[in-house]
Structures are given as structure tokens and as C-alpha cells.
C-alpha positions as MATLAB code, in Angstrom:
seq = 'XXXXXXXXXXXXXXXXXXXXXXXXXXXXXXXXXXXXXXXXXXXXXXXXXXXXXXXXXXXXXXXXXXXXXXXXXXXXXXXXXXXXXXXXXXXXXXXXXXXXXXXXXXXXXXXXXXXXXXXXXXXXXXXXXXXXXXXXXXXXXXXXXXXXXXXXXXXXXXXXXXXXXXXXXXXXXXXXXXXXXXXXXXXXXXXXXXXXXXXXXXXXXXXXXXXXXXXXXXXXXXXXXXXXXXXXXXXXXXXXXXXXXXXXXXXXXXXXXXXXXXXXXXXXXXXXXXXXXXXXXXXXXXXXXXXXXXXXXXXXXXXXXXXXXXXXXXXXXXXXXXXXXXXXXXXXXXXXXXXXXXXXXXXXXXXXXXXXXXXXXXXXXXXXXXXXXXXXXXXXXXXXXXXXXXXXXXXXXXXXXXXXXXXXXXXXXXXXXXXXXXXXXXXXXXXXXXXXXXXXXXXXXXX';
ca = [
       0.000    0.000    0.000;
       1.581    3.661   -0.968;
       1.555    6.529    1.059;
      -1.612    8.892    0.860;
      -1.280   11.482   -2.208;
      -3.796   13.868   -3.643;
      -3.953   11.902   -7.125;
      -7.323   13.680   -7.966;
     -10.318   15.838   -6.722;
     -12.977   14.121   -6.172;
     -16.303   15.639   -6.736;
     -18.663   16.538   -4.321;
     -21.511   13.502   -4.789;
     -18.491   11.217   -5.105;
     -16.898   12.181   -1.807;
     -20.162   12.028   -0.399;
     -20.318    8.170   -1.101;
     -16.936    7.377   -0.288;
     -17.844    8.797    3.204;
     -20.853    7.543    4.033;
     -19.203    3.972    3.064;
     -16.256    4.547    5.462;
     -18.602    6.177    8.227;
     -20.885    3.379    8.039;
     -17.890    0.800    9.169;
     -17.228   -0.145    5.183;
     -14.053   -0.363    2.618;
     -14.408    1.765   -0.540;
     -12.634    2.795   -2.883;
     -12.201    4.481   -6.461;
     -11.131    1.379   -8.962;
     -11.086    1.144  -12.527;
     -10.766    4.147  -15.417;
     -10.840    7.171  -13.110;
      -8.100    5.524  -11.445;
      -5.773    4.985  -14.237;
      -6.864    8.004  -16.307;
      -5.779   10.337  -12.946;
      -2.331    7.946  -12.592;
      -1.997    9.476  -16.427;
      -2.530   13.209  -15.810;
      -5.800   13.175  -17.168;
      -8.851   14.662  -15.399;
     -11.473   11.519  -14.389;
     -14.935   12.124  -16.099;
     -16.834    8.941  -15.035;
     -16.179    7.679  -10.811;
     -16.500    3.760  -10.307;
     -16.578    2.413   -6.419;
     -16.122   -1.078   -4.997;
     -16.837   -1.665   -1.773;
     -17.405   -4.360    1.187;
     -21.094   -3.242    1.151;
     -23.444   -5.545   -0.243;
     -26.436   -3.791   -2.027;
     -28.406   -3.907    0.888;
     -26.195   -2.787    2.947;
     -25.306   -0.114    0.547;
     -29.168    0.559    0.190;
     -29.118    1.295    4.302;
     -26.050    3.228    4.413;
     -27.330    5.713    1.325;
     -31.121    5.611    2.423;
     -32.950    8.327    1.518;
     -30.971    8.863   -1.830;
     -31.633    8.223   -5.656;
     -30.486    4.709   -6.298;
     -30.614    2.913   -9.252;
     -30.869   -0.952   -9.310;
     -30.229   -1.958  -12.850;
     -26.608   -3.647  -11.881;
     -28.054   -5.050   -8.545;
     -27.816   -8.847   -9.520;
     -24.300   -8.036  -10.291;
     -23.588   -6.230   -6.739;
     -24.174   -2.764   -8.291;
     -26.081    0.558   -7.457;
     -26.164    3.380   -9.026;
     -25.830    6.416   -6.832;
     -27.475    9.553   -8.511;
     -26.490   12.880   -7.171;
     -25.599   16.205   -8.574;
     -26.032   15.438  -11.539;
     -24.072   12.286  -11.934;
     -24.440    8.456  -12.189;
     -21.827    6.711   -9.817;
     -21.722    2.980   -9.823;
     -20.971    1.525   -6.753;
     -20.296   -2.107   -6.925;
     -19.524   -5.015   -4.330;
     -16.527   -6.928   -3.820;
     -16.980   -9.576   -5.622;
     -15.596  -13.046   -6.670;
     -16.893  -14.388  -10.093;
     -17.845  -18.303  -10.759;
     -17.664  -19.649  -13.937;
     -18.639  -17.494  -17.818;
     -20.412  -20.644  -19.257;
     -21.932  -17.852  -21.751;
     -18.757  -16.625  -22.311;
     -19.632  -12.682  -21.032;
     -21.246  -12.984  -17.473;
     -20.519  -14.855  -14.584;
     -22.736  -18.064  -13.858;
     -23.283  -16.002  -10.516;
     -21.886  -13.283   -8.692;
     -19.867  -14.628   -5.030;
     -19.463  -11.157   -3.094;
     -16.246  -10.825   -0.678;
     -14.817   -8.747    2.141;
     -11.091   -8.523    0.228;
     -10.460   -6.131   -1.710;
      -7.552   -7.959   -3.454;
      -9.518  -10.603   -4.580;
     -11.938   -8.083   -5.858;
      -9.571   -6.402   -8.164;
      -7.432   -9.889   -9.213;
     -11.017  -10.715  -11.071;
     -11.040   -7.667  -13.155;
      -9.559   -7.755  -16.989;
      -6.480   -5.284  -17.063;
      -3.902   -4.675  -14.747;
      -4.323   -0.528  -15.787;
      -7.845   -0.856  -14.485;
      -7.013   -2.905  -11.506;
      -5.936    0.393   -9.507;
      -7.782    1.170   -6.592;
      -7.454    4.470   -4.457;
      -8.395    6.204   -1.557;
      -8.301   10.226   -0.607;
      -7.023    8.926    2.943;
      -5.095    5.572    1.939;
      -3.580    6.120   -1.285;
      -2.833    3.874   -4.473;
      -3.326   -0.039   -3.911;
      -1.825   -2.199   -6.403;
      -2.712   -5.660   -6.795;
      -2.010   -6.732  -10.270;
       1.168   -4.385  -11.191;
      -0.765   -2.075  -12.992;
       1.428    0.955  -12.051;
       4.490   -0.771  -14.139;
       2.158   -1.473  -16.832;
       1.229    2.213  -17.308;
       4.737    3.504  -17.045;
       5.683    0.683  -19.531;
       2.583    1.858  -21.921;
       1.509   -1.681  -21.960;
      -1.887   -3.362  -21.950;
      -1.893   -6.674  -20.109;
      -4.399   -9.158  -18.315;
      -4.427   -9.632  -14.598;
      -3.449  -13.239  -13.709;
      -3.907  -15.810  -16.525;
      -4.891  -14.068  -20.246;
      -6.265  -16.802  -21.283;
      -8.302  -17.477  -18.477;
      -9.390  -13.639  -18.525;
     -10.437  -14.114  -21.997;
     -12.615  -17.050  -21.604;
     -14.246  -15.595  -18.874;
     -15.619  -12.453  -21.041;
     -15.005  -12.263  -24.861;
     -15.193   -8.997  -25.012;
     -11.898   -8.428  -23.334;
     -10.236   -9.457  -26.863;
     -11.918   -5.880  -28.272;
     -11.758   -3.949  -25.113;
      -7.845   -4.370  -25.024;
      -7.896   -3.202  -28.435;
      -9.615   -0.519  -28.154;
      -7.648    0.742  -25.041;
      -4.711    0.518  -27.526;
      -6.839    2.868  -29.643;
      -7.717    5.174  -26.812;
      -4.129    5.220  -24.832;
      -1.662    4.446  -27.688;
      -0.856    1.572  -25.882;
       1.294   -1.974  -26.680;
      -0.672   -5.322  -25.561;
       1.282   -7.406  -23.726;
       2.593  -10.282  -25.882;
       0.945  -13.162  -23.699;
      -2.293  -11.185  -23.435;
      -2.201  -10.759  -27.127;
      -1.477  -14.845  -27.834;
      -4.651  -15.328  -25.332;
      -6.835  -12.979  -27.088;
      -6.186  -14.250  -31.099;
      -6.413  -18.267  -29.165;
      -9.721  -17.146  -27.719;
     -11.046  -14.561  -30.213;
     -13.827  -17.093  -31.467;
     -15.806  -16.176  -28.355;
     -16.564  -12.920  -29.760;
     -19.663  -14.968  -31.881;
     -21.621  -15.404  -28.368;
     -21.482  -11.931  -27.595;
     -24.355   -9.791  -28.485;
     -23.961   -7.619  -31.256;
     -24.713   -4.536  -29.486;
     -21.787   -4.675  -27.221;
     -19.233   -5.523  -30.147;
     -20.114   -2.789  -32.152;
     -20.143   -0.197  -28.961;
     -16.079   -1.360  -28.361;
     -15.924   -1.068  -32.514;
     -17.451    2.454  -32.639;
     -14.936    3.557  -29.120;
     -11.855    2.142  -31.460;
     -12.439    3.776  -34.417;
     -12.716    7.091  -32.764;
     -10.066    6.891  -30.388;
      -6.862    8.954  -30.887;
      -4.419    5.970  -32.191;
      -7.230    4.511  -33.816;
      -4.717    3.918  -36.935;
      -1.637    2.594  -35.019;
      -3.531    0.027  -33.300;
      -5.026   -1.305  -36.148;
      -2.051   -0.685  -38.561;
      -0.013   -2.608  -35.232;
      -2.751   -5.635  -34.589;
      -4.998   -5.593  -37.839;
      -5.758   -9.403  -36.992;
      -7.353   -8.739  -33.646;
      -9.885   -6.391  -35.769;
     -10.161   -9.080  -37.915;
     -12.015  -11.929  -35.315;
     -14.733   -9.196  -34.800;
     -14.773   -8.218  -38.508;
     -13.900  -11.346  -40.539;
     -14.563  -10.627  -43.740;
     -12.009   -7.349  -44.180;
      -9.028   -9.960  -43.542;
      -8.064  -10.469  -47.046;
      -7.377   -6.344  -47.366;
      -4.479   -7.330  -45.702;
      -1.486   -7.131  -47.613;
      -3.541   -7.231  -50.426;
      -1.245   -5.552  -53.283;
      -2.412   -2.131  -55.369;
       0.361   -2.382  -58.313;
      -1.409    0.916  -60.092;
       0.374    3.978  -61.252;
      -2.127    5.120  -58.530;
      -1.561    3.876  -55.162;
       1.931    3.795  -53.165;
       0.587    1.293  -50.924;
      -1.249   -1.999  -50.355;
      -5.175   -1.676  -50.135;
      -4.843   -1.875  -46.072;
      -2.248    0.549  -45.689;
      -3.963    2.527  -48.062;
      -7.075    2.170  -45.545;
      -5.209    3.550  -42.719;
      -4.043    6.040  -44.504;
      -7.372    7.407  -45.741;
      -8.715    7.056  -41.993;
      -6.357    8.538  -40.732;
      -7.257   11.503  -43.247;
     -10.984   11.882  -41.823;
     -12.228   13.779  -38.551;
     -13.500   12.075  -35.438;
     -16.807   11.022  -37.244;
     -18.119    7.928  -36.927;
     -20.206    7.775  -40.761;
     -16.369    8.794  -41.734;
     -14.694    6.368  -40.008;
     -16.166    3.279  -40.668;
     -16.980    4.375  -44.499;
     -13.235    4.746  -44.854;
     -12.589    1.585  -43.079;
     -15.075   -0.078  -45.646;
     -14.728    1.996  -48.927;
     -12.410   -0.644  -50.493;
     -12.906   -3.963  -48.417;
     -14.332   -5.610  -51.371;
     -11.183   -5.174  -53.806;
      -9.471   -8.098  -52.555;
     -12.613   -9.791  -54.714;
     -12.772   -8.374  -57.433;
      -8.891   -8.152  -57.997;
      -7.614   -8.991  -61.489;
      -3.726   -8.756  -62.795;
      -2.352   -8.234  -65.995;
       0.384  -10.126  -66.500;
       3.033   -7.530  -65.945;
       1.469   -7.346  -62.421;
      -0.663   -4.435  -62.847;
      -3.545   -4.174  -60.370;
      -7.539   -3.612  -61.629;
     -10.752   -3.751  -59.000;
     -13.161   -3.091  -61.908;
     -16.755   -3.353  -59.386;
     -15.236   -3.033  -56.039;
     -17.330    0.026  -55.444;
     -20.646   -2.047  -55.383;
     -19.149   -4.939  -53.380;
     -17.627   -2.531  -51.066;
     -21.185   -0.782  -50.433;
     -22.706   -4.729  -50.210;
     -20.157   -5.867  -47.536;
     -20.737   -2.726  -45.706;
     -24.350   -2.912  -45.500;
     -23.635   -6.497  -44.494;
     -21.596   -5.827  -41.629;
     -23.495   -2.584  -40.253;
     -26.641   -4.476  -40.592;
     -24.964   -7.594  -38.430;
     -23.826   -4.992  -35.411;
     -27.548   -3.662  -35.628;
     -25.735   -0.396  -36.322;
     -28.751    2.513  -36.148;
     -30.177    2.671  -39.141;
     -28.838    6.228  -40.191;
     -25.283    5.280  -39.461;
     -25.426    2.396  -41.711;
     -27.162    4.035  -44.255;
     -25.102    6.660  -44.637;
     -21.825    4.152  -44.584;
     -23.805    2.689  -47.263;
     -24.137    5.809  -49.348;
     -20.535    7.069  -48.593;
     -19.221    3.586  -49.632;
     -20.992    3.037  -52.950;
     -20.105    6.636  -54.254;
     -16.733    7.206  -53.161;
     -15.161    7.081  -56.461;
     -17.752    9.196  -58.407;
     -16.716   12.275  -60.204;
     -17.654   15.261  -58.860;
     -17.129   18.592  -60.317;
     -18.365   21.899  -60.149;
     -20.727   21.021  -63.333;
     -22.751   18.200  -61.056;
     -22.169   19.344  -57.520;
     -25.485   20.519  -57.308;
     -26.812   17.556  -58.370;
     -25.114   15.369  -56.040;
     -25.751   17.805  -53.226;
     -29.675   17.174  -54.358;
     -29.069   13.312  -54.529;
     -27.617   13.222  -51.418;
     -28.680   15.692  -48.906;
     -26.304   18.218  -47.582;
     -25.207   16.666  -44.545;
     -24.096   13.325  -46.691;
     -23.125   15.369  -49.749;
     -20.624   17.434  -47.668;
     -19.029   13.723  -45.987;
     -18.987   12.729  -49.343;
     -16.260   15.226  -50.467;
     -14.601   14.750  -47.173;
     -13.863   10.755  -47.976;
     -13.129   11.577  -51.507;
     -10.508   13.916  -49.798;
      -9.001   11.092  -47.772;
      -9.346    8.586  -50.177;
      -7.418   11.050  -52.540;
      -4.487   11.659  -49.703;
      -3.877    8.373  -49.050;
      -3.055    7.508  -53.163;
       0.533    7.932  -54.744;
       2.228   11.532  -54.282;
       0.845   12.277  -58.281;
      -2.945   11.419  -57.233;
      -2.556   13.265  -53.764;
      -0.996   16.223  -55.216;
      -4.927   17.216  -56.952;
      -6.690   16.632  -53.104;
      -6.989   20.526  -53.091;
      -9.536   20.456  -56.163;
     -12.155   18.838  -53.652;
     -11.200   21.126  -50.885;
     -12.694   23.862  -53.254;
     -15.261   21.557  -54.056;
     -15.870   21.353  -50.702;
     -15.787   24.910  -50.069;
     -18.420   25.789  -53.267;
     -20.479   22.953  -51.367;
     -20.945   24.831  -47.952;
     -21.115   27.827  -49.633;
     -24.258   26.825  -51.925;
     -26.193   25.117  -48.762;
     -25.024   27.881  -46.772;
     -26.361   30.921  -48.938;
     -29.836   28.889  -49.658;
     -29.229   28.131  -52.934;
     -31.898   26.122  -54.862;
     -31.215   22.255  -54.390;
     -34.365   20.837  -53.960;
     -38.488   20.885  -55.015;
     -39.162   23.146  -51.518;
     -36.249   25.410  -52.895;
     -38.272   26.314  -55.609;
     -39.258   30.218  -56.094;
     -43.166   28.050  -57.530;
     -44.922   25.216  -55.887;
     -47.663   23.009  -56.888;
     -50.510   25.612  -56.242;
     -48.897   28.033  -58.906;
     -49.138   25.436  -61.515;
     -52.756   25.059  -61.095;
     -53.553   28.741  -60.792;
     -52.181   28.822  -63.831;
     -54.214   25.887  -65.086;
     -52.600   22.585  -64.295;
     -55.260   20.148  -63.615;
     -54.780   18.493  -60.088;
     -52.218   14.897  -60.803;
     -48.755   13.513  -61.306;
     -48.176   16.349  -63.700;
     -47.973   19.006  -61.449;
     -44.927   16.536  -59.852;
     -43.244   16.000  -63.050;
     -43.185   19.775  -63.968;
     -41.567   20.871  -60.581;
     -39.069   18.352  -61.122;
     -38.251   19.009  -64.708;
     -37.761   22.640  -63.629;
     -35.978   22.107  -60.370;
     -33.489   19.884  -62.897;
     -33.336   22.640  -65.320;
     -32.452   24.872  -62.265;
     -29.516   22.342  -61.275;
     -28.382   21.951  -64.824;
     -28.139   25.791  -64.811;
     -30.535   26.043  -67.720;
     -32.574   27.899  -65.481;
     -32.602   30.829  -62.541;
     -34.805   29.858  -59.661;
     -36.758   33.195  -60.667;
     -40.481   33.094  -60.128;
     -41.454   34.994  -63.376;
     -38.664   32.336  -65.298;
     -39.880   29.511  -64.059;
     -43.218   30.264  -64.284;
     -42.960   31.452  -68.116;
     -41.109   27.945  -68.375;
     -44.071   26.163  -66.933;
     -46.567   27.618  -69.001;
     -44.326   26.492  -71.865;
     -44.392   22.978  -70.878;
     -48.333   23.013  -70.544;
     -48.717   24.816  -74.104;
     -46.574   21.983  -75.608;
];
């Protein structure tokens, strides 16, 4: 046990638990991420506690406050007080994971140690008190000075008991730049198949975290494979050759690169993760070598939809993945922008341009060196949306009940007419002028 040291502020409803625990005759203590995130310098957002309370115990000792009991078969509450959640949990010792995520049931315990020697990581195996300090179990300490990502006790044992762990230590990679611990690594590609009985939900919530952590591309540049048990079917991008006067790279490095090229947006991430997985099918060579993925843009879009549909993604997010994917290598100029900003909607139109842009850094110097064209492109395209230009029907200086004041009989026509014009409009073959549009109509009514 280390001497007493101010390693963070605690909050005021936090502090309030902690001392109503110790007043009432119980252990607790801070453990997990707000532990480790305050042993790296950073400022704790989210405050775990474990304690010797049981949850009725805990339910005596906080009476009269705002308790949650969603977690109580698992030895948690959930304290809410000033505005925050704080989960306080039980000591516990886990039994068996026959389902190969939760314990068969939950043994509570008086010890401390042998509450933290059950948890996944050695980094989140810290525990700390204002009054008693730092207590570590598991080594943790040397594993954050080291940068390393290891399992407490046996990795393979670890991994067994909870499936996720194989994703959750990547994604910590992803989020703290991280190495994994060789023998946790060897545990988590030997037990990686468990991923298949967890529940979609919770592998595509550690798969959305990865992609938008800060070494996001390391990690999976570092252990692609690991990616690869939750997301079988991108393994063949790996090392998958691009021998094309276009590309400098091989189609995964290439995908790094162009992810590495978009902002922290989650349509953007995954749609540059995705916009070429299905080249490594559709790959024919000449035989001087020379690379061609004639169709990869459809069986791109059809692999993504796959996947995003089998992590019951929301719907928008795997539409738009969809969209970004199957369009990514479409021309777009400053003679159809309009068009595809109608085809599209803005929002989508405007990510669009940005994957094009990443796509288009990530090829050989001679391709990259034209990436500013669709940063002007880019630039026309927030400047049209953002002056009100006319993109679509509602844009229109006419609607429908101008047509049939001017005699259109009620019907598909009146349809038809708006959207000729509103194409004429886009083509540039018309101003969105009332008195033009409305001379046009009556020209289209006379014919």
C-alpha cells in the first residue's frame, strides 16, 4: 500500500459516497478508469466504487438517496447525485462465464484484493483512496509507465471468462496508444472465437470507441488481426497488393491512410474503413502485375451494409456508410455538384467530399498532389447550402398551387413539372426566378 497522495479531486456527490461507506464501518474505494486516467494526468470524467457493502447494505447506508438498481444482480447501485451516475459495486468473486460474457453467478467478498485480481487489465485494476492512497494488486502501475496493456493473472483465463476483453484491449490501444502485452495478445487471437456469443450490441459499442479513439490507426495498422475476429470478412485487405500507377501502398495501408485523413466522425470512419474492403474480390492482374478492381465500389457498399446491418448499427449510421461507400469514387465537379448535393442531402453530400478527400491523400504523391480540387469543391459545397441556394423541389421560387392557378389540372403532372424545372435549375438552364420559371411552366403546358 503507498503513502496517501492527492492523485485527484474528487467531486462533491463522489466524496459524499466514499464517506458515508467509510462512516458506516465499510471499505471503498475508487477502482477502474478514473483511477488509471488520474495515474496518467488526465482529469477523471466517469467515478466507479467497490466496496465491502453488499447492495443492501449499501441501500441502508445511502437511504434516503436516488439509487438505481439496474446492476443489482451483479452487486451494483447506481448512486445519482448532482447530476451524476456513480456505480458503486460489491466486492466480488466471479464463478464460472459458461456464456462466455457474465458470470454463472456473482460470489461477493470482504477482500479487496480478490476483488480487483477478477477484473480484466492490470491498468484498471488500480484502486485508491483520498485517505489511503494507491493499492496495487495486479502491477498495474508498471504497466502504465511501460505503456503496456496486459491481463491480470492468466490471459487466457481472462479471456474465456468475457469475450469482449479481446476488443476492449484493443480498443484501449486505440484510446491510450498503448502496446498489448505479448501473452495477453497470444490469449486474445487463441480465444477470439468467443466474440460470436457476444451480443452484437456490445461488439459494435467497443468497434465504434476504437475507431474514434486517438491511435485509432496505429492500433489497427499494429494488430490488424485482432480487428479481424470481430470483422472477418475485411481480412483479405491485408497485404492485399495495389500495383497501379495510382496507389503507393497496399489496399490496407492505403485504408489507414485514408482514416487517418478523416475527422473524429463515426459515418467517416467506418466508411473509410469499408470503402475498399471488397477489392481483394474483385482483384484482377495483368500479367506484368498491374492491379484492376473493376466493381469493387458495389461490393464494397454490399459488404458494408452487411456488416453494419450484423452490429444492428442505427439505421442512419449504416445508411449513410452505405451511401458514402458506394459513391466514393464518383466524379464530382463543379458542373454536377449541385446535383449530387440534391441526390444526397447536404449533410451526406458534404461527408462525401470529405472521404473523396481522404481517399485522394492516401493515393501515390501524383494522385494526392490534386486533393486541393475537392477542398474547393468542398468549399463551393458549404457555400451553396449555406447561402440557400436552390437544391431541392421546396427550394423552388413556384410550388404546386402556382401550376394550377395557372391551369394545371390536379395529378402527377404538377410533380413531373416541378421536377423538370428544379433539374433545369440544377443543370443551370434555369434561374430559380419566379417569373422564369413560371414562363417555363406555361411552356411545358402549351406543348
Amino acid at each position: 500500500m503507498s503513502e496517501a497522495k492527492p492523485l485527484m479531486t474528487l467531486p462533491a456527490p463522489v466524496a459524499f459516497a466514499l464517506e458515508r461507506l467509510n462512516t458506516a464501518g465499510f471499505e471503498a474505494y475508487l477502482v477502474g478508469g478514473c483511477v488509471r486516467d488520474a495515474c496518467l494526468g488526465k482529469t477523471p470524467t466517469d467515478f466507479d466504487i467497490t466496496t465491502q457493502a453488499t447492495p443492501d447494505e449499501m441501500k441502508q447506508v445511502l437511504e434516503g438517496e436516488k439509487l438505481l438498481e439496474a446492476g443489482i444482480k451483479h452487486g451494483t447501485l447506481t448512486l445519482v447525485k448532482g447530476g451524476r451516475h456513480i456505480e458503486i459495486t460489491t466486492y466480488r468473486q466471479d464463478s464460472a462465464y459458461s456464456d462466455s460474457r457474465h458470470p454463472d453467478k456473482v460470489a461477493f467478498t470482504r477482500s479487496l484484493k480478490e476483488d480487483v485480481l477478477r477484473r480484466d487489465f492490470t491498468i484498471n485494476a488500480l484502486a485508491w483512496h483520498p485517505k489511503t492512497g494507491l493499492i496495487d494488486y495486479a502491477g498495474g502501475m508498471d504497466d502504465l509507465e511501460n505503456r503496456l496493456i496486459r491481463a491480470v493473472g492468466d490471459a487466457g483465463a481472462r479471456m474465456r471468462e468475457d469475450s469482449l476483453r479481446v476488443l476492449r484491449a484493443l480498443r484501449f490501444a486505440a484510446k491510450l496508444g498503448f502496446e498489448i502485452d505479448p501473452g495477453t495478445l497470444s490469449a486474445m487471437m487463441a480465444e477470439g472465437e468467443g466474440l460470436q456469443g457476444v451480443s452484437a450490441e456490445r461488439v459494435a459499442e467497443e468497434m465504434n470507441q476504437t475507431l474514434l479513439a486517438p491511435s485509432a490507426i496505429n492500433a489497427l495498422r499494429v494488430y490488424p488481426r485482432v480487428l479481424f475476429l470481430a470483422l472477418p470478412e475485411l481480412a483479405p485487405m491485408l497485404h492485399t497488393p495495389q500495383r497501379t500507377r495510382f496507389h503507393a501502398w497496399d489496399l490496407w495501408e492505403h485504408t489507414l491512410r485514408t482514416m487517418a485523413e478523416t475527422e473524429n466522425d463515426l459515418a467517416l470512419r467506418w466508411s473509410a474503413l469499408l470503402h475498399d474492403s471488397g477489392k481483394p474480390q474483385t482483384a484482377t492482374h495483368d500479367p506484368d502485375g498491374t492491379s484492376h478492381f473493376k466493381g469493387h465500389q458495389a461490393v464494397s457498399a454490399a459488404l458494408s451494409e452487411k456488416i453494419m446491418r450484423r452490429l444492428k448499427q442505427p439505421r442512419a449510421l449504416g445508411e449513410a456508410v452505405y451511401t458514402l461507400v458506394k459513391y466514393h469514387d464518383e466524379r464530382i465537379g463543379p458542373d454536377n455538384l449541385k446535383r449530387w448535393l440534391n441526390r444526397l442531402g447536404p449533410e451526406t453530400g458534404l461527408k462525401l467530399l470529405k472521404l473523396q478527400y481522404a481517399d485522394t491523400i492516401a493515393h501515390a504523391p501524383r494522385v494526392a498532389a490534386e486533393a486541393h480540387k475537392i477542398t474547393r469543391l468542398y468549399e463551393e459545397a458549404q457555400a451553396l447550402i449555406n447561402s440557400g441556394s436552390c437544391l431541392f423541389l421546396r427550394d423552388l421560387a413556384i410550388n404546386g398551387r402556382d401550376l394550377m392557378d395557372m391551369g394545371y389540372p390536379e395529378g402527377p403532372r404538377i410533380g413531373q413539372t416541378l421536377s423538370h424545372l428544379l433539374d433545369q435549375v440544377l443543370s443551370g438552364n434555369l434561374k430559380n426566378d419566379r417569373a422564369e420559371l413560371l414562363a417555363a411552366a406555361k411552356a411545358l403546358m402549351q406543348a
